[in-house]
C-alpha positions, 0 to 999 in steps of 0.5 A: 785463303778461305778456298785453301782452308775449306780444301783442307777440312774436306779432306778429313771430314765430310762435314765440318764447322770452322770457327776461331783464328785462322792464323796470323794476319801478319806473316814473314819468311825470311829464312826457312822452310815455314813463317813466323807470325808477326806481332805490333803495336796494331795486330797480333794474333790469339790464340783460342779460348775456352771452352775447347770442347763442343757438346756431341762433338769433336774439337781439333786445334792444327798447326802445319808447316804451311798454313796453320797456328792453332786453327780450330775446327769442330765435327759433329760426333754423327760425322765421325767416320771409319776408314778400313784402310787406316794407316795406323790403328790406336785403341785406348782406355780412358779409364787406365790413367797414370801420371798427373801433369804439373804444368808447361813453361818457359825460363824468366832469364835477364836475357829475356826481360832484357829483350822485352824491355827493348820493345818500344810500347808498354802495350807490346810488352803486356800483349807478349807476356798475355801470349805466354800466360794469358787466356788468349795465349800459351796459357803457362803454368810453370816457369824457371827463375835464375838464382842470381847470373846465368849464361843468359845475363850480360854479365857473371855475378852472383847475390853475394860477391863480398870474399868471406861473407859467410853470414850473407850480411851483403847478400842482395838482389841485383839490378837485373832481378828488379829490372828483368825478372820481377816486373815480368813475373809479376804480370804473368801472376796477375795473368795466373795466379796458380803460376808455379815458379822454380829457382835454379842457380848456374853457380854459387859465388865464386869465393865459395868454390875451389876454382874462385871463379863463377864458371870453370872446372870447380866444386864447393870449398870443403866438405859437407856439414862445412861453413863453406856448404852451410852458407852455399845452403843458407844462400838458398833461404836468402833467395826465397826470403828476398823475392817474398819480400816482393811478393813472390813466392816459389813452388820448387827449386833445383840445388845447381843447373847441369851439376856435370857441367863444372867438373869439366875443364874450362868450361865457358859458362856458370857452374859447379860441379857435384856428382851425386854422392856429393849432392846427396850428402849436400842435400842431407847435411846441409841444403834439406836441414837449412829449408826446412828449419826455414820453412821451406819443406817439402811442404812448401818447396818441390825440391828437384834433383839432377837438373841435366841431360838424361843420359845419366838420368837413372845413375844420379838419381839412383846416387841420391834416392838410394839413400834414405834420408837425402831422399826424404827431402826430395820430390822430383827429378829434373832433366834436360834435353840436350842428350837427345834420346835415353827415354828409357832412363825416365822409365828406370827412374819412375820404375825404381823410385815411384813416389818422385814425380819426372820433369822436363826443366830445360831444352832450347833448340839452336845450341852449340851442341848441335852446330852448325845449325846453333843460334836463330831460325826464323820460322823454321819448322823442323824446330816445332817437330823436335819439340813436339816429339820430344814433350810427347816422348817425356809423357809417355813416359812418365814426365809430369810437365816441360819447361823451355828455356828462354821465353824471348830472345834477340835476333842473334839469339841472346844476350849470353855474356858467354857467346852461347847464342840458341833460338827461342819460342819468341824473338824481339825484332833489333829495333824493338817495334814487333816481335815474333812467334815461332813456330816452336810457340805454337808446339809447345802451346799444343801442350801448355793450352790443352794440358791444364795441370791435374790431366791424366795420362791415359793407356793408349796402344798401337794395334796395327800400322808403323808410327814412324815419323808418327808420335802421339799421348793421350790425357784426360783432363780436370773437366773430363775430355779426353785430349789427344796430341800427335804430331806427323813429320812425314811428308804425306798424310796420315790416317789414325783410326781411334777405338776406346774414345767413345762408343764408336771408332772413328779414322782422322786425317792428320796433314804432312809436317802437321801438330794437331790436339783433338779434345773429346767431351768423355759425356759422350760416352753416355 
């Protein structure tokens, strides 16, 4: 092992200190091309803590198909060589910086909190939500909460299912909020305190929509400026008022998840449907008036529009922002991942309305869209890639953070009262005795760890060379290092020569089917 990992640093170093984890002790691969790392009742492996910068050094954090989860390795600045024939050259400005990141997470579905209570030991389910939110795990910073029943519960139901309650007299919490929602939160905030939460409901109780049905083609009741839109809004203040009450108090909030969604016929899962006009004339009549007479501004709450896939990103956008007042209520914009592609959309919406920050709010991999490969895959690799790529498209771009779906699932890839199975970063064994960490757990905790909220993207420009197979963002955080991320998905090696990252250029080697994070002390510019 210890050969195999000197073998390793060789090749992209002359000389190299290796310090910190070098991966789980306990792997498995049952069933792809990588491994997931098993975590029990005696072991589960950390990840690096702080500082992750060296003094006169360079400091690179590698994951890889094969071998590595986050293993850490340091080079001295006076071993920082140049190689001529570089594959790719890169020149950067530390000092030409743009969007500030809001953070990195995951989703507190009843999925989730169900998966976790199966676990067997209550030091299991402490060690899986410090992996997430701890100083030795993914280090989150911002998470999504269901309002009230998604696809991922074992059932459709909402807060308030009494037919005609238009003054919310029985709204309630539900069994699932105090079982798997609230005891988890809880424990991540005791981890971070600066953990910013956002609601999101699938669907509003069904007596207030047209279909009388949580899921299905349908819409709101009425109009805007209605008791049917009032109370929809009310609802809100509802919601926020109740998880106070424990304690919990939220930074942001989108209207509705995927507002498409219910203006599809049959649609299996919860939804409500609202084209932009709509949503727009909800926000300015009904929702943006209601949240702030309730002291839930702008002030106070982030409110985000859209929530769906970004191929229509700019179209819907443009539908609410175009109008002033909806727009005065607003902070950012929300989207998903499922589209695959349409980047170009995050530049016409920061393009044309730059004041509202950009943010990835949900992607899973292993969905039904993209069958037959749906559900979960232990240890797959091309998973982590497509995540990796996909957080570093955002950036790029002006996204200011990214947001997974489920933070832990089952081994079918549930429970989802509506047979809408997908993978998750953390997957709880069927007999509740261990867990396991994906491949896409490390991916995303490149980011989530390096990426702290405040960081800077910085100006970075390919010179000479072809990137395909090759993404990369650059950063400079709260506590001045310059953080660089790339990931390779070629089968070969790459070498990248850095100018601008200091007073001298240097060439990194970056290994096939590999993520690696490089941290830079900006001191070293002195």
């Amino acid at each position: 092992m210890f050969r195999k990992l000197v073998t390793f640093v060789i090749l992209c170093f002359s000389v190299i200190f290796i310090s910190g984890s070098f991966g789980c002790q306990v792997k498995r691969n049952e069933q792809t091309d990588s491994f997931v790392c098993v975590c029990n009742n005696d072991y589960c492996d950390p990840l690096p803590v702080e500082p992750f910068s060296s003094p006169q050094s360079l400091t690179i954090f590698s994951t890889d198909k094969s071998y590595y989860r986050l293993t850490k390795s340091v080079v001295s600045e006076s071993d920082l060589k140049v190689n001529q024939s570089s594959d790719i050259k890169v020149t950067l400005n530390v000092f030409d910086r743009f969007q500030s990141i809001i953070g990195f997470g995951g989703a507190f579905t009843d999925a989730a909190g169900i998966n976790i209570n199966k676990l067997t030991s209550d030091a299991l389910k402490d060690r899986l939500i410090a992996d997430y939110f701890g100083k030795d795990g993914a280090e989150y910073s911002v998470c999504r909460v269901p309002i009230g029943g998604s696809d991922f519960s074992d059932r459709s139901y909402s807060y308030d299912d009494v037919v005609d309650d238009f003054e919310l007299k029985h709204f309630a919490l539900a069994a699932d909020d105090h079982n798997y929602k609230i005891p988890y939160i809880k424990k991540a905030k005791e981890l971070n305190d600066n953990l910013k939460l956002f609601g999101s409901p699938w669907a509003p109780p069904a007596w207030l929509k047209t279909n009388n049905a949580s899921n299905g083609l349908g819409i709101l009741i009425g109009e805007p400026g209605s008791k049917y839109w009032k109370t929809w809004a009310n609802y809100f203040v509802k919601f926020f008022d109740s998880y106070k009450e424990h304690g919990i108090d939220f930074w942001g909030l989108t209207p509705i998840n995927e507002p498409r969604m219910g203006l599809q016929p049959a649609f299996r899962w919860n939804a409500c449907g609202f084209s932009p006009y709509m949503m727009r004339d909800f926000i300015k009549i009904d929702l943006g008036p209601t949240l702030k007479a309730a002291g839930y501004g702008l002030d106070k709450i982030k409110l985000m529009i859209y929530d769906h896939n970004n191929d229509d990103l700019y179209s819907h956008a443009r539908g609410i922002l175009s109008d002033a007042e909806a727009a005065s209520y607003v902070s950012g914009v929300a989207f998903h991942w499922y589209a695959r592609g349409y980047y170009e959309e995050l530049n016409k919406v920061h393009d044309n309305y730059p004041e509202y920050f950009l943010m990835s709010t949900e992607a899973c991999e292993g969905s039904i869209h993209f069958a037959p490969d749906a559900g979960v895959m232990l240890g797959n690799w091309t998973r982590a890639e497509t995540y990796a790529r996909d957080i570093i498209e955002g950036l790029n771009r002006w996204s200011t953070g990214w947001v997974d779906w489920n933070i832990v699932l089952s081994m079918d890839g549930g429970p989802n009262w509506a047979s809408n199975y997908v993978d998750a970063p953390i997957i709880v064994s069927d007999d509740g005795t261990e867990y396991y960490k994906q491949p896409m757990f490390y991916s995303l905790a490149h980011f989530s760890k390096f990426l702290k909220p405040g960081s800077q993207r910085i100006y970075h420009q390919i010179d000479e060379g072809q990137m395909d197979g090759v993404k990369m963002t650059a950063f400079v955080t709260p506590t001045n290092d310059l953080v660089i991320i790339v990931v390779n998905t070629n089968p070969d090696s790459v070498h990248i020569t850095f100018n601008g990252a200091g007073p001298n250029k240097f060439t990194l080697e970056f290994g096939p089917s590999s993520i690696q994070t490089i941290i830079k002390p900006l001191k070293l510019f002195d």
